[in-house]
C-alpha positions in Angstrom: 154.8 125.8 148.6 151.5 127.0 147.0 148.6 127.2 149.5 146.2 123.9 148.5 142.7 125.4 147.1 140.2 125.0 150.0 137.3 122.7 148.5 133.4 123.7 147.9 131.4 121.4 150.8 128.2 121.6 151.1 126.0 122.7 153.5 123.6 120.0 155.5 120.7 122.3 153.8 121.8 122.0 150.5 122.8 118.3 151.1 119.0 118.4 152.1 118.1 120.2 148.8 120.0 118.0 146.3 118.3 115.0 147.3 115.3 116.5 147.7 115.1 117.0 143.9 114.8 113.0 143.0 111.5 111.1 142.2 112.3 107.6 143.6 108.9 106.3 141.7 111.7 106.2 138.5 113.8 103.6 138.6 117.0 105.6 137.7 116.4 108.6 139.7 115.9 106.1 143.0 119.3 104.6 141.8 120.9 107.9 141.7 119.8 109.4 144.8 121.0 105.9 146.6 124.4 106.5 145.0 124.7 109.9 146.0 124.0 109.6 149.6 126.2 106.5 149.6 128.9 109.3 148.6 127.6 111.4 151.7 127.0 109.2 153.9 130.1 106.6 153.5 133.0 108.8 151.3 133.0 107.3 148.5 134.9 108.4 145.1 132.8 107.7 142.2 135.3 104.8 140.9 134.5 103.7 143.8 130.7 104.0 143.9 129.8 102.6 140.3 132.9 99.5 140.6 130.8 98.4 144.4 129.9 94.9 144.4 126.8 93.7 145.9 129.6 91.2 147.5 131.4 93.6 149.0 127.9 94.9 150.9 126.6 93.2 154.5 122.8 94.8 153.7 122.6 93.0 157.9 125.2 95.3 159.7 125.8 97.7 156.8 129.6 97.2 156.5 131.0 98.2 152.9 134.1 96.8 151.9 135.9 99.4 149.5 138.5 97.7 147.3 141.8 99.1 146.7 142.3 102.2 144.2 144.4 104.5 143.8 147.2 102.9 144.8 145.9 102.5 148.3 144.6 99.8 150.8 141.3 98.8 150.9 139.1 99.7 153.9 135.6 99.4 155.6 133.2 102.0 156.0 129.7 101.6 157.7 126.3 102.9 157.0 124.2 104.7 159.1 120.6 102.8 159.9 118.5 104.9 157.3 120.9 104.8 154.5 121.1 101.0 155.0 117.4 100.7 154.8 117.6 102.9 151.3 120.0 100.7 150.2 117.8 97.0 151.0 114.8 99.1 149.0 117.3 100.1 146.4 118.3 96.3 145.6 114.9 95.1 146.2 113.8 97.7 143.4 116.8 96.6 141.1 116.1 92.9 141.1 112.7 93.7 140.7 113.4 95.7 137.4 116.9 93.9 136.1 116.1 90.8 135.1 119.1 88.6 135.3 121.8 88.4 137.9 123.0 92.4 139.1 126.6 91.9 140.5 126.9 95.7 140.8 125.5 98.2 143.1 124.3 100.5 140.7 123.3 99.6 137.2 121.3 100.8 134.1 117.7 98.6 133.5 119.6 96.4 132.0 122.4 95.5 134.0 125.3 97.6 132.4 127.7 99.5 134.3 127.2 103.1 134.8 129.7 105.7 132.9 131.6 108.0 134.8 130.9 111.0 132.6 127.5 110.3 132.8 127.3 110.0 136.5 129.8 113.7 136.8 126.7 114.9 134.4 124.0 113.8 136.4 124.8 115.3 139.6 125.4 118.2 137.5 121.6 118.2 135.9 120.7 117.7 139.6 122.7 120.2 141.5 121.4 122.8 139.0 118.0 121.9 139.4 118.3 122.1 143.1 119.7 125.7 142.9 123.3 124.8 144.2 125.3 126.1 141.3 126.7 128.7 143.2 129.0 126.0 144.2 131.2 123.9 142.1 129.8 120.8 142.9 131.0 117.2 140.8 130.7 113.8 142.4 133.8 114.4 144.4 132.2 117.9 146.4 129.8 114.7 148.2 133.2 112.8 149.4 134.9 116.5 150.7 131.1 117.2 152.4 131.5 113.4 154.1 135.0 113.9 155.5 134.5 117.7 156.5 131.2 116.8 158.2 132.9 113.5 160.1 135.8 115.7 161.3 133.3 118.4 162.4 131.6 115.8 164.6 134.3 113.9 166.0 137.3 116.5 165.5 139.7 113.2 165.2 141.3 113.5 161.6 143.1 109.9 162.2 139.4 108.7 161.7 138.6 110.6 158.4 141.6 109.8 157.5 140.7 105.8 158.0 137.3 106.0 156.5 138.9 107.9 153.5 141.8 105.5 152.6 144.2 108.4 152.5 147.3 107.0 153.1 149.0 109.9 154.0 147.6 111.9 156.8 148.6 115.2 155.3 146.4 114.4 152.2 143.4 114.4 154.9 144.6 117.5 156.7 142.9 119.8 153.6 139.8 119.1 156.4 141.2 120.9 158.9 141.5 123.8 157.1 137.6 124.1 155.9 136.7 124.0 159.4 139.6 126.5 160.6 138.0 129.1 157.5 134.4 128.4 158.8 135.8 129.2 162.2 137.5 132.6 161.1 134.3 133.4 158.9 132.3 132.9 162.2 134.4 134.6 164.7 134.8 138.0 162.2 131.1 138.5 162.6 130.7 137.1 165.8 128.7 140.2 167.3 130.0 142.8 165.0 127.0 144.0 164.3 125.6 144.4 168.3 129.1 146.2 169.6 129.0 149.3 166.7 
């Protein structure tokens, strides 16, 4: 069986970098920095992140309910106290500037749905202008940097594999291995340079 290619993930300081690049006082750019650490932050697959439904989002105990896709069962997924408080600005700002009913999460000025290409070539534009294009980095490298960073802190891949919707667990094991190569990476050069 051919070995499964090892995803890019990023690092928290280029995490850090790319959303560091965004100027919240324009509308769009505020929109797409929220939907990009909603990716981070939650897992989300961009189907996922321009199809969210304001009523599928508790802005009071930040539960998201992610419909099915792909074939798979909806789940819930949970935001973190900051990101929630992003996201109550975020919707504040769109009603503010859409001005008729926003069922969507994220939305041009005037209330049409996002495109998926344009989204891919947004992060794109973005990644490059934060100096991350050593990395192959698409809307997708946010969801592998979510699930390799939740299985880093709680080293339980039944959980990522919950807050992914993988129904397979082997499809979430790809996790393990990032880790296990970080872990060889660090161990190779753990004091090869003091021993000589």
């Amino acid at each position: 069986m051919p070995k499964r290619k090892i995803p890019d993930v990023l690092s928290e300081k280029e995490q850090q970098k790319i959303l560091g690049v965004f100027n919240e006082r324009y509308f769009s750019s505020q929109r797409n920095k929220m939907m990009i650490k909603l990716m981070l932050d939650a897992g989300l697959r961009l189907s996922e992140a321009i199809n969210l439904p304001w009523q599928d989002v508790n802005l009071q105990t930040g539960e998201i309910k992610i419909k099915e896709s792909k074939n798979e069962k909806g789940r819930i997924v949970w935001l973190n106290e900051e990101t929630l408080e992003k996201l109550k600005s975020w919707r504040r700002r769109q009603n503010e500037k859409v001005k008729e009913e926003v069922d969507l999460v994220f939305t041009t000025k005037t209330a049409n749905q996002l495109g998926p290409r344009n989204v891919r070539s947004m992060v794109y534009n973005y990644a490059e202008k934060a100096g991350t294009t050593e990395k192959d980095i698409s809307p997708h490298t946010f969801r592998h940097t979510f699930a390799t960073d939740l299985y880093r802190r709680t080293k339980n891949l039944r959980l990522v594999q919950k807050a992914l919707g993988h129904a397979d667990i082997s499809t979430t094991q790809i996790y393990t291995h990032i880790v296990d190569e970080e872990m060889e990476e660090a161990m190779k050069n753990f004091r090869g340079k003091v021993r000589g």
